[in-house]
N, C-alpha and C positions, 0 to 999 in steps of 0.2 A: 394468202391462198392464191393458187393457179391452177388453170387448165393443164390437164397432163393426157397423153394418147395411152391409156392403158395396155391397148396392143401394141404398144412397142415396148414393153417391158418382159425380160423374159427371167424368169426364175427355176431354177434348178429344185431338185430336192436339198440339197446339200446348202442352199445357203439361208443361213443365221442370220438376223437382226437384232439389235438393242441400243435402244438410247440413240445416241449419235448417228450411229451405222444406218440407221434406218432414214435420217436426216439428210443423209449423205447419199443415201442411194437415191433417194426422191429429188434431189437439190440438181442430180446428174439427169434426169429426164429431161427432152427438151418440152417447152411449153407449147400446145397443143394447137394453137394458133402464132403466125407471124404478125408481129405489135409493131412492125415499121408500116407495115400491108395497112394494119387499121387505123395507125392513127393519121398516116396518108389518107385514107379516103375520108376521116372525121375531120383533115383538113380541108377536103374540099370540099366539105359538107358548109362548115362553119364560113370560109370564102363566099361560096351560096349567098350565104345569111347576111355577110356583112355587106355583097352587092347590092343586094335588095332592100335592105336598110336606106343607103345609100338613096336609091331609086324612089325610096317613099318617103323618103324625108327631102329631093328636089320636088317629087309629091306634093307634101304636105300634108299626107296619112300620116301622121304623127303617133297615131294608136297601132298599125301596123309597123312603123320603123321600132316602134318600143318594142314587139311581141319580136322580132328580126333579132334585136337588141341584146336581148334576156336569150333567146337561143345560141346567137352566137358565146356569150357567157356560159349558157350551160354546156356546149361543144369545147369551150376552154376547161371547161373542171372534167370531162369526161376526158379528154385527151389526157392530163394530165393524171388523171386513175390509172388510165390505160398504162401511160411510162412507167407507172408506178406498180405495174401488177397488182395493183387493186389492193396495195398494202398502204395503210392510211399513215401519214405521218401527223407527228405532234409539230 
């Protein structure tokens, strides 16, 4: 499943869908948001994470570089969604 701009979709009276055709028309919309735009800024989200990690583990916040840690891991499975159009693979 993906975001789609509904108002860019223009429909006549005249056209027919079924099965395929209707696959094929939606497959032709572009996706509603730019996924280079976002997973660029979930990388500099997770960059963030892993400096600070870094900073509390010369620290010695060991319980803050963990919570840093586990963030930057879940800004990696989110990115990874995101490439993915949020279609799960096996």
């Amino acid at each position: 499943m993906r975001l789609i701009d509904i108002d860019k979709i223009e429909i006549n009276e005249k056209c027919i869908f079924s099965g395929k055709g209707i696959k094929d028309f939606l497959d032709a919309i572009p996706t509603a948001y730019d996924v280079d735009k976002v997973v660029e800024r979930l990388e500099e989200l997770k960059r963030c994470e892993e400096s600070r990690a870094v900073k509390y583990d010369e620290a010695g916040k060991y319980d803050l570089m963990y919570i840093c840690d586990e963030l930057v891991r879940a800004y990696k499975d989110i990115i990874r969604i995101v490439k993915l159009g949020g279609i799960k693979q096996q």
